[in-house]
C-alpha positions as CSV (number, residue, x, y, z in Angstrom):
1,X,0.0,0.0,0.0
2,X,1.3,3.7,-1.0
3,X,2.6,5.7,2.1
4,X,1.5,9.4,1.9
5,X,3.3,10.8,4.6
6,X,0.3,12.9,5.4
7,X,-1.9,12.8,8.1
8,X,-2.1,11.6,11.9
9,X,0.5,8.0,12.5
10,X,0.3,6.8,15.5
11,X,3.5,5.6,17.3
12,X,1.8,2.8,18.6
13,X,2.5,1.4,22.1
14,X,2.8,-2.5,22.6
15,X,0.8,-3.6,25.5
16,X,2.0,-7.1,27.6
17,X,0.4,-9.1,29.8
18,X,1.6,-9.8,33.5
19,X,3.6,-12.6,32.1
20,X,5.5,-9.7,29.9
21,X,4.0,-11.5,26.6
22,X,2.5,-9.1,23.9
23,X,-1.2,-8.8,24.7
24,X,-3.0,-8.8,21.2
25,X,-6.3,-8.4,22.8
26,X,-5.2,-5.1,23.9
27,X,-3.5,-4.0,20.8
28,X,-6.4,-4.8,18.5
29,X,-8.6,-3.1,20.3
30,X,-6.2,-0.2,20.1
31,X,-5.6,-0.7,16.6
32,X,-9.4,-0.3,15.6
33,X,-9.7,2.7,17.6
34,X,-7.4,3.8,15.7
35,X,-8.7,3.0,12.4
36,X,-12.5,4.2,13.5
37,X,-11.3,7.9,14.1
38,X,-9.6,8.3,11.0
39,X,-5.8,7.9,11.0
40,X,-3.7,7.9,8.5
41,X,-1.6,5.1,8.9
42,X,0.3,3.6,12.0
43,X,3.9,3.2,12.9
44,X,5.2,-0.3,15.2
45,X,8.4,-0.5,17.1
46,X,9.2,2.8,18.0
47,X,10.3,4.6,21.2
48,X,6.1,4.4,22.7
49,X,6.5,0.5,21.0
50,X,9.4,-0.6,23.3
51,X,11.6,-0.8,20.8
52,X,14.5,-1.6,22.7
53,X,13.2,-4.1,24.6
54,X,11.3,-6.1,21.6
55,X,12.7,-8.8,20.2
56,X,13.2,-8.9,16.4
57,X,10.3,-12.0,15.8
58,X,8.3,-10.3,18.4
59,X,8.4,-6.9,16.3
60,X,7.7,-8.4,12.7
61,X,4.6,-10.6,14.5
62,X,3.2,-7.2,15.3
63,X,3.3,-5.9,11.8
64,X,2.1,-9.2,10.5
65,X,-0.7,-9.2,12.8
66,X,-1.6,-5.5,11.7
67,X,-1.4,-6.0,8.2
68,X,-3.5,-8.6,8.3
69,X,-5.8,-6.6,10.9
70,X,-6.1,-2.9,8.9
71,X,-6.5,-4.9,5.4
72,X,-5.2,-2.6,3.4
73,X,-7.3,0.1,4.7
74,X,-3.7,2.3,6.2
75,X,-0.1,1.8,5.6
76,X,1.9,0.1,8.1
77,X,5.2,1.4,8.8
78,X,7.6,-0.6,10.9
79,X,10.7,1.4,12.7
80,X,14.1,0.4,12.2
81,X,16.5,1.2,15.4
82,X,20.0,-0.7,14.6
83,X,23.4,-0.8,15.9
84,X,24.7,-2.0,12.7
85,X,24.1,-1.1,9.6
86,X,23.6,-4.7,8.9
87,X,20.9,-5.4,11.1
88,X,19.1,-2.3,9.8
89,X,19.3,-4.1,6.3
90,X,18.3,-7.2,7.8
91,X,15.5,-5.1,9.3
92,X,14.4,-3.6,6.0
93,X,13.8,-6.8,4.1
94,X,12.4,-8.4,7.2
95,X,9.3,-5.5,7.2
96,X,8.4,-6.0,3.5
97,X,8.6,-9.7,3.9
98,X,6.2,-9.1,6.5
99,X,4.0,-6.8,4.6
100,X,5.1,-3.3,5.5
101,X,4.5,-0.4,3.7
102,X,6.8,1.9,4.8
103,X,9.8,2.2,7.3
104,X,10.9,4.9,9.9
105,X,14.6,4.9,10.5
106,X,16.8,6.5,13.1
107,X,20.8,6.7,12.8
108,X,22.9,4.3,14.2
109,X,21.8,3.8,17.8
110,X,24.2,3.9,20.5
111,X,27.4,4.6,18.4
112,X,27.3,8.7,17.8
113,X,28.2,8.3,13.9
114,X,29.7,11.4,11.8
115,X,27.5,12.8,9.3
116,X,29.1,10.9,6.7
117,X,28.9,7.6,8.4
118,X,25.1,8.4,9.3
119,X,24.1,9.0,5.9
120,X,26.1,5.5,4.2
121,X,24.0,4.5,7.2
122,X,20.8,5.9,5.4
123,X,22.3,5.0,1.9
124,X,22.6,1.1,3.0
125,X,19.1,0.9,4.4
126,X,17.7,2.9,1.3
127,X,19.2,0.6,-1.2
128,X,18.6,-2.5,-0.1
129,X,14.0,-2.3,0.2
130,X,12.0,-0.4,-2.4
131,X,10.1,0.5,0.8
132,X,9.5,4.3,1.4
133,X,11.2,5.8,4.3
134,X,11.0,8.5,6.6
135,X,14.0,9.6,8.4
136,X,13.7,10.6,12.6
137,X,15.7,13.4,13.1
138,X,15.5,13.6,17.2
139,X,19.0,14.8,18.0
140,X,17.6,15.4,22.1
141,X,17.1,11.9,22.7
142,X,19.5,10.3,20.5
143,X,22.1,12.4,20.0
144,X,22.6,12.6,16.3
145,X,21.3,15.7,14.2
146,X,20.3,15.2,10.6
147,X,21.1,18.4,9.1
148,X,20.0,20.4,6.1
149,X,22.9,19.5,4.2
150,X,22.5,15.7,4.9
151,X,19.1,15.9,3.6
152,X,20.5,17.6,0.2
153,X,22.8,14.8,-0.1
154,X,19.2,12.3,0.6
155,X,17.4,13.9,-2.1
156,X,19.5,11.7,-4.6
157,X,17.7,8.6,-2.9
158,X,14.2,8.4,-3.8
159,X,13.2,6.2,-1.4
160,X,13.8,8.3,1.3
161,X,10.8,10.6,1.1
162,X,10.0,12.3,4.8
163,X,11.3,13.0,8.1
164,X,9.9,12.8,11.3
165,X,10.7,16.5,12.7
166,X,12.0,16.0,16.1
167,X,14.4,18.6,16.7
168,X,12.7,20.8,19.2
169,X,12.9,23.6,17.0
170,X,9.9,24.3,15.0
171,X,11.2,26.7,12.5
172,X,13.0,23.7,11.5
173,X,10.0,23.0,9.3
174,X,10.1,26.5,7.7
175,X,14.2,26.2,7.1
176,X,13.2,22.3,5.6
177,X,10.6,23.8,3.1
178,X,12.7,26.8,2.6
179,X,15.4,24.5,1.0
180,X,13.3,21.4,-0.3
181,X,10.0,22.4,-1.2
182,X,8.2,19.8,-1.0
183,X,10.4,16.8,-1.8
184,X,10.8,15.6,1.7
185,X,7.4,15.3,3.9
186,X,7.5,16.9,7.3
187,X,5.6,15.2,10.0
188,X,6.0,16.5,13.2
189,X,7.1,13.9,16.1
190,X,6.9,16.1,19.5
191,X,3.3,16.3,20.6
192,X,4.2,19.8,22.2
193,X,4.3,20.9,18.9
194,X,2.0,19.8,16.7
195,X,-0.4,21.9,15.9
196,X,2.7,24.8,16.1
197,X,4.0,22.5,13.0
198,X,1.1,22.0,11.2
199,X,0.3,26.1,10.7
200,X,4.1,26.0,9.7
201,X,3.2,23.6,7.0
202,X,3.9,20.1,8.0
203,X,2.1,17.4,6.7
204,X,1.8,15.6,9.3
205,X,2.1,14.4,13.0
206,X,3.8,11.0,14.8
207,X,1.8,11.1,17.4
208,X,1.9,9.6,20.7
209,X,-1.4,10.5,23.0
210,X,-3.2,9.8,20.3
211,X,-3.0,6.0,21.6
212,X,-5.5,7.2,24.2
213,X,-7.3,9.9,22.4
214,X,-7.9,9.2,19.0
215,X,-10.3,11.6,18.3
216,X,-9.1,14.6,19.8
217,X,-6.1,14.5,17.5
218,X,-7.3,13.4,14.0
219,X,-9.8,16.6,14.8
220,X,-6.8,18.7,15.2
221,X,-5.0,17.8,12.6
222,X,-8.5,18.2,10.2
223,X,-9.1,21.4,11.5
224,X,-5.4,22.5,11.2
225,X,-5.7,21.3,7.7
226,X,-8.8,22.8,6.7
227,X,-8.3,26.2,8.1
228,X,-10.6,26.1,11.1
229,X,-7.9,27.9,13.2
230,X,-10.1,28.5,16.2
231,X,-11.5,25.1,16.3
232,X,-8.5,23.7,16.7
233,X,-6.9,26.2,19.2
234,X,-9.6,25.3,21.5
235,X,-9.1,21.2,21.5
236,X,-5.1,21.5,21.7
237,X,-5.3,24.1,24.4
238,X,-7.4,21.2,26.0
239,X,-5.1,18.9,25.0
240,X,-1.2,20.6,26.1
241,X,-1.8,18.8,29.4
242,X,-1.7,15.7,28.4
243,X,0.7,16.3,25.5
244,X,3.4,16.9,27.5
245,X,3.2,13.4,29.0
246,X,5.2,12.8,25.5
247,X,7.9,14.8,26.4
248,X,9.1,12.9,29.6
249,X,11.7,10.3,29.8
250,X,9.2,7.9,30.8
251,X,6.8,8.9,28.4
252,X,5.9,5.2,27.7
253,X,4.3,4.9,31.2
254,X,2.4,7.9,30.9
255,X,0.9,7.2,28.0
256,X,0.2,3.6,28.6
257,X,-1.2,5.3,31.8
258,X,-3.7,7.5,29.6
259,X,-4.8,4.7,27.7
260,X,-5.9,2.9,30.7
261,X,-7.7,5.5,31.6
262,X,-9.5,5.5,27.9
263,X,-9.8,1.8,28.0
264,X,-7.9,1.7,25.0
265,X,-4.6,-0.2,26.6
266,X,-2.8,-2.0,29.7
267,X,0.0,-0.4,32.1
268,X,2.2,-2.8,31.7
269,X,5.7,-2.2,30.9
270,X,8.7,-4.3,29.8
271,X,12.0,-4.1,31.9
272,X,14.0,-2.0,32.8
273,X,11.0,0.1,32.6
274,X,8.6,-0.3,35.8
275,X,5.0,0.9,36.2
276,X,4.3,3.9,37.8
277,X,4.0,3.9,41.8
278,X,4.0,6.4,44.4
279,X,3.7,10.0,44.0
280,X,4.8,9.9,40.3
281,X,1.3,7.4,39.6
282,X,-0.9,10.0,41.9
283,X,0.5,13.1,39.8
284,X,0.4,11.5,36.4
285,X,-2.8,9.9,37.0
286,X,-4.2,13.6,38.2
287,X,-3.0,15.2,35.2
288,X,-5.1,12.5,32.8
289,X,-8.3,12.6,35.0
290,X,-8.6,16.6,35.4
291,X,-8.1,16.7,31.7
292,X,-11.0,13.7,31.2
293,X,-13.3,15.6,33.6
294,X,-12.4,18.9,31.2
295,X,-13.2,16.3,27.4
296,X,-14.3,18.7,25.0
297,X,-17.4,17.3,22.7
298,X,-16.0,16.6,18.8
């Protein structure tokens, strides 16, 4: 199935059981939330998905199970996060044997690579899948900054067709259509500043509390898209709250937190992560329950 790039993708979470086994109960029922609100496409195995902690069989089940599950109705993108660039080619062949439609793909993880080394990186991955791909440039969390002029040297690789705009800086969408037009997609990956993005002129938003609101964000993004300004001021100002759960180290629990509270997941976490307890769980859990008693009607 054609990737657009456009749109809401969800960065799915994975939820487990007690015995720390994928719960596919929970994920379908996820999964068709997802679908019933209108999104544009969903994205396995990222950061939200545990993808450090899934193993490779575990993380191509999932996007077997969801391509069979969406039935062509959205793309399913599967994220590569390698140490090697071998295992990231491994990775891409794996996802199209396993019906992917397109892949995100961050640098080399652990090793801080050169720009020149990142980009062969990009080149090797890029090469070896006729799979669309859309770069994450997050240089906070993993330390390696995709710049302007590593994107020039992309545009000579057709399959690399959008970036997930991470950066913190959200005239970074202004300086990537500035230089690009509109040969790279922008989607913006920082919940914080989504909508900020989308008047900027990104196409789209990786989204993580979408996994317990649905609605709320395909509305924003529609509104954004449409021009209805005002409309969709009022349901992100509703919604910064619970965005910024997204922003936090432990963002996974958070979120997974939210979704219990939508009945849309399970708190369970895979180690080292641990569920919330404490003060952290009362504060977080405040924090989703003000903002439920506060919904806004779609």
């Amino acid at each position: 199935m054609q990737v657009s790039w456009q749109g809401v993708y969800p960065a799915l979470t994975t939820p487990f059981n007690a015995d720390d086994c994928i719960d596919y109960a929970v994920f379908e029922k996820n999964l068709a939330a997802q679908v019933d609100a209108g999104v544009d496409g969903v994205i396995l195995g990222g950061t939200l998905g545990e993808a450090s902690s899934l193993l490779n069989e575990e993380k191509y089940e999932l996007v077997r199970f969801t391509v069979d599950h969406v039935q062509g109705r959205i793309p399913v993108v599967m994220n590569i996060a390698e140490q090697t660039t071998r295992a990231a080619v491994a990775a891409a062949r794996a996802a199209q044997d396993c019906g992917a439609s397109g892949l995100m793909l961050l640098p080399p993880m652990r090793y801080k690579a050169d720009d020149r080394e990142t980009l062969e990186y990009f080149r090797a991955v890029a090469e070896s899948s006729p799979l669309p791909i859309m770069i994450y440039n997050n240089p906070v969390d993993y330390k390696i900054l995709v710049t302007l002029d590593m994107f020039e040297a992309m545009t000579a690789w057709p399959t690399i067709q959008a970036v997930k705009e991470s950066t913190r800086d959200v005239s970074n969408v202004t300086r990537m259509i500035n230089r690009f037009g509109s040969r790279f997609k922008i989607l913006c990956g920082v919940d914080t500043l989504a909508l900020e993005s989308l008047f900027m002129g990104a196409d789209g938003w990786v989204a993580g509390l979408v996994d317990a609101f649905p609605n709320e964000t395909v509305a924003i993004y529609r509104h954004a898209k449409a021009g209805r300004h005002a409309e969709a001021l009022a349901i992100y100002r509703w919604f910064l709250p619970l965005l910024e759960l997204d922003i936090h180290p432990k963002l996974v629990q958070y979120i997974k937190l939210a979704q219990v509270a939508t009945g849309l997941g399970a708190e369970h976490v895979r180690a080292p992560r641990l569920t919330l307890e404490g003060e952290e769980y009362t504060a977080v859990w405040a924090v989703i329950q003000d903002a439920l008693s506060k919904r806004p009607k779609l």
